[in-house]
Every structure is written in structure tokens, then in C-alpha cells.
C-alpha positions in Angstrom: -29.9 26.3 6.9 -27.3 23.5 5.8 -29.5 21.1 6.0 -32.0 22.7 3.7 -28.8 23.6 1.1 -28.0 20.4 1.1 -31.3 18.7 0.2 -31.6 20.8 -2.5 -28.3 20.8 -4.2 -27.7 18.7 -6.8 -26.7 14.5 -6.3 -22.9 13.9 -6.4 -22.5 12.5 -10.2 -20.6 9.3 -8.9 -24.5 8.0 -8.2 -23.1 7.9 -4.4 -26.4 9.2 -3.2 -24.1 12.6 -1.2 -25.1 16.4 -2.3 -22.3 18.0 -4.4 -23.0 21.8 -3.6 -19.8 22.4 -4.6 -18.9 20.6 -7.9 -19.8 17.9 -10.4 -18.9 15.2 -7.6 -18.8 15.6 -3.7 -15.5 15.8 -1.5 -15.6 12.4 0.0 -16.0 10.7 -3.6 -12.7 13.1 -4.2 -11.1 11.9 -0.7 -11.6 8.1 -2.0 -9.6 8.6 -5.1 -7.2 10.2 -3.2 -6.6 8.1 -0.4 -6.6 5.2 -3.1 -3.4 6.6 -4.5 -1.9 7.6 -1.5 -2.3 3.8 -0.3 0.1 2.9 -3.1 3.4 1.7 -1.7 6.3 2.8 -3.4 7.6 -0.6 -3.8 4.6 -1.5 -6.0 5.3 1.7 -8.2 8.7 0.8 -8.7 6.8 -2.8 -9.9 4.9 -1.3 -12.5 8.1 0.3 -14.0 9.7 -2.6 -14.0 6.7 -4.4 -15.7 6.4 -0.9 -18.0 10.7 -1.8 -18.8 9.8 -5.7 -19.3 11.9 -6.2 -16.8 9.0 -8.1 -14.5 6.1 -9.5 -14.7 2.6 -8.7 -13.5 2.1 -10.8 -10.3 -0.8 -12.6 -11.8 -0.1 -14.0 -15.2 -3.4 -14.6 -16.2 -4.2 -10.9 -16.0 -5.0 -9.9 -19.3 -5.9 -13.8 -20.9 -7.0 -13.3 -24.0 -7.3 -9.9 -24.2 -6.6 -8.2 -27.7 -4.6 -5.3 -28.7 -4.4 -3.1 -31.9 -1.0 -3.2 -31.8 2.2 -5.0 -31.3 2.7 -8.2 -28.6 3.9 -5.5 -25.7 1.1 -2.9 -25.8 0.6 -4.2 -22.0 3.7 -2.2 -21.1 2.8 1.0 -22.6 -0.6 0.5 -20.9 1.3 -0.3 -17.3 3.6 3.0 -18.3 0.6 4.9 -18.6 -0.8 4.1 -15.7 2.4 4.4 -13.8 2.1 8.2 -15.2 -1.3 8.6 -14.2 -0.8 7.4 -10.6 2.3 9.5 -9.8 1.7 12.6 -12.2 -1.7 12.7 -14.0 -4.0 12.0 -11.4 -2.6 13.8 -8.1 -2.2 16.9 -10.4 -6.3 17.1 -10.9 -7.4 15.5 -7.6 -7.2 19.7 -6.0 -9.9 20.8 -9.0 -11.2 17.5 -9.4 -14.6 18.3 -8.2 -15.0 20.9 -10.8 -14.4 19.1 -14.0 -17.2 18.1 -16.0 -16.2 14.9 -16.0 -15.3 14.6 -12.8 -17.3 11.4 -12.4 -15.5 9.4 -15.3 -12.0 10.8 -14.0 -13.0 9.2 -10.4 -14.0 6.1 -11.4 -10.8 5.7 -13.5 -8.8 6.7 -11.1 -10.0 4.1 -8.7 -9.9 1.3 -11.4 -6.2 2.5 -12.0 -5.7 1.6 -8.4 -7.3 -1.8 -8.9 -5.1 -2.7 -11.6 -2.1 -1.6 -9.4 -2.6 -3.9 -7.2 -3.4 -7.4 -9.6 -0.3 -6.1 -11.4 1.9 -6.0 -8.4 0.0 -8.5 -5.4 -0.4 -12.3 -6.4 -3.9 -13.2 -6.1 -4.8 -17.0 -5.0 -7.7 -16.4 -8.0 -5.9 -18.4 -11.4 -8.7 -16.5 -13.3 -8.0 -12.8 -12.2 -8.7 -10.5 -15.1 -8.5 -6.4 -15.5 -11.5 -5.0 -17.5 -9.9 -1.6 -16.6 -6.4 -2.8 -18.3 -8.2 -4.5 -21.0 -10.2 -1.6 -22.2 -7.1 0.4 -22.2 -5.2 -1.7 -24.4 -8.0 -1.5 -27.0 -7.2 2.1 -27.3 -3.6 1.8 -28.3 -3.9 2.5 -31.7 -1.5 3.8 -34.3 -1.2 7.3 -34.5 -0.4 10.1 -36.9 2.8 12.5 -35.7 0.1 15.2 -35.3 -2.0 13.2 -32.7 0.6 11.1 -31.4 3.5 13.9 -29.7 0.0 15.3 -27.8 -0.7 11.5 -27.0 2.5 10.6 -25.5 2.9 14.2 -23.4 -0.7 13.2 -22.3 -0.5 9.7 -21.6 3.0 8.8 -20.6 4.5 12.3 -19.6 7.0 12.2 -22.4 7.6 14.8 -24.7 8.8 14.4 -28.1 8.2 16.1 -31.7 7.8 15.4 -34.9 11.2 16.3 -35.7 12.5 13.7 -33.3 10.0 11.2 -34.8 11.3 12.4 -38.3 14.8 11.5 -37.2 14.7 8.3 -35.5 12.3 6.6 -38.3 15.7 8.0 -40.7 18.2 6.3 -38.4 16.0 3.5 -38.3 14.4 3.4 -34.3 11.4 2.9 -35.4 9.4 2.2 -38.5 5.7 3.5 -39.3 2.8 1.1 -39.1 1.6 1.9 -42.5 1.7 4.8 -44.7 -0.9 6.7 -46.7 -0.9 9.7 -49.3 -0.4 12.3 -46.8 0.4 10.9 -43.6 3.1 8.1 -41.5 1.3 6.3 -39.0 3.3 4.8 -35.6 2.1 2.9 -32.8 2.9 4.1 -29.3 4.6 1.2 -28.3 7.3 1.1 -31.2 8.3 5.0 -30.3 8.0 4.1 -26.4 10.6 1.2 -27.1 12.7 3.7 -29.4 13.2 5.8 -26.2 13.3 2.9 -23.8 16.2 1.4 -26.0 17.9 4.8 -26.0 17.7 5.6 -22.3 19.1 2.4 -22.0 22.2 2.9 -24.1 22.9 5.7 -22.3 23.1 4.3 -18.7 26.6 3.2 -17.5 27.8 -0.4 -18.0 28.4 -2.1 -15.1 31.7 -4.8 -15.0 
């Protein structure tokens, strides 16, 4: 009786060729992404922060060559906090009901390219021409953003929660400046409010002699 149930349910959506009774993808698709993350050393986490802080740099330099950005020079570190959020909040969070989601398959698949960019940013590679489609891509998507979308961006994203009132403030006190303006709306890019924080956090840590 299992065997007939599982040649007649339906094809795990990763195009792995398993039955997925059970969900849009099957269990061991889920187990991969899983066991990807878990694989993670902490030492390579605490790597991408400090990449995410500018405070290191990715292993292999030529990582993103000539890759663009709509935004300013560092986007790469909001990308690398992003995926440091995704890794060790995001992504273990939706790995229990993962199968269910209906986009279970694109959620997998980014999960496991997340883990591929972990390692280039954090292991030297002997290959000079190492590049990160996965990181690339992501980068294109840093855009600036109106209050509205971008307090729902950054809770998503990066796991930091702000307002519009905060926003409202520190472009006042002068943290950070919009991108452009139009009739109705301010627009800011990610990566100027993630340094306004960063700078702040920073300013509050004690001063070592």
C-alpha cells in the first residue's frame, strides 16, 4: 500500500525526482537544507558579521568582480547581513513547515545557495575567478525604499525593527539622508539606515584604553 501511495503522489517540486505525499517538496530535500545550515561553523558566522561590520573581508576578493549594485559602494554588507539573518533566524524558523509553503521549492534552493555563499565569503578558494551568482542577484535587489516598504523590509530581511518615526528622526539629526525625494514620498536605501544603526551601536559600546 505505500508503494502504490507513493507512485501516485505528486513529484517533489525541487525536480529531485522523490514523491512529496506530504507537501510542496519531500522531507529529504527539507533534511538537505537543514543539514546545510547546521554544517555552518560558528566561526564562519561570526565571519560574515564581521564582513556585514566592514570589519573583514570576504575570503576571496574576487567574489563579487564586477558585479553592480543600485545603491551605494557597501551594499555587499547589507547583502552579507542579510544572509547572516537568514542563516541563524530566517531560515531555521521555516525549515519545521517548510514543506508546506508554496514556494517551498524557491525557499530550498535559496537556502542552499545561502550556504554556498557562506562558505566563498568565509573559506579561501585556490580559484582567482570565484564568483556568487546567488550574492550577485541579491545585491541587484537593494533598492531604495519608501518608509512604508522599507521598516517591513528591514524586520524581514535583517531582523531589525525600526519605524518611521525613528527614520523621521535620524534623517532630522542628520544619520542619514534620503536618496531622492518626490511629491509625496522620501526615499532611503537600506544600506545608509543599516549604517545609521551600525554607527550608533557602535557609539554606544565601551571604549577600551
Amino acid at each position: 500500500m505505500t508503494r502504490v501511495r507513493e507512485e501516485t503522489a505528486p513529484r517533489c517540486a525541487t525536480k529531485c525526482g522523490r514523491p512529496s505525499p506530504y507537501g510542496e517538496i519531500c522531507f529529504p530535500c527539507v533534511d538537505e537544507a537543514r543539514d546545510s545550515i547546521e554544517a555552518i561553523e560558528p566561526e564562519q558566522l561570526y565571519e560574515l558579521l564581521l564582513i556585514a561590520r566592514d570589519e573583514a573581508k570576504p575570503a576571496n576578493p574576487n567574489l563579487i568582480h564586477n558585479s553592480a549594485s543600485n545603491g551605494p559602494k557597501d551594499a555587499l554588507n547589507l547583502v552579507v547581513y542579510a544572509l547572516l539573518n537568514d542563516l541563524t533566524r530566517r531560515w531555521p524558523d521555516m525549515l519545521n513547515t517548510l514543506h508546506r509553503h508554496p514556494e517551498a521549492a524557491r525557499h530550498q534552493r535559496e537556502m542552499m545557495q545561502g550556504v554556498q555563499s557562506c562558505h566563498i565569503l568565509t573559506i579561501p578558494s585556490d580559484d582567482s575567478t570565484n564568483d556568487d551568482e546567488y550574492l550577485s542577484w541579491k545585491m541587484k535587489q537593494i533598492t531604495p525604499r519608501r518608509p512604508d516598504d522599507l521598516v517591513p523590509y528591514m524586520r524581514e530581511h535583517l531582523g531589525i525593527r525600526i519605524t518611521r518615526g525613528q527614520l523621521d528622526q535620524w534623517k532630522y539629526v542628520g544619520l542619514i539622508k534620503p536618496t531622492h525625494t518626490s511629491q509625496r514620498n522620501v526615499y532611503y536605501h537600506p544600506a545608509d539606515v543599516l549604517r545609521a544603526i551600525d554607527n550608533r551601536e557602535r557609539q554606544r559600546e565601551p571604549q577600551h584604553a
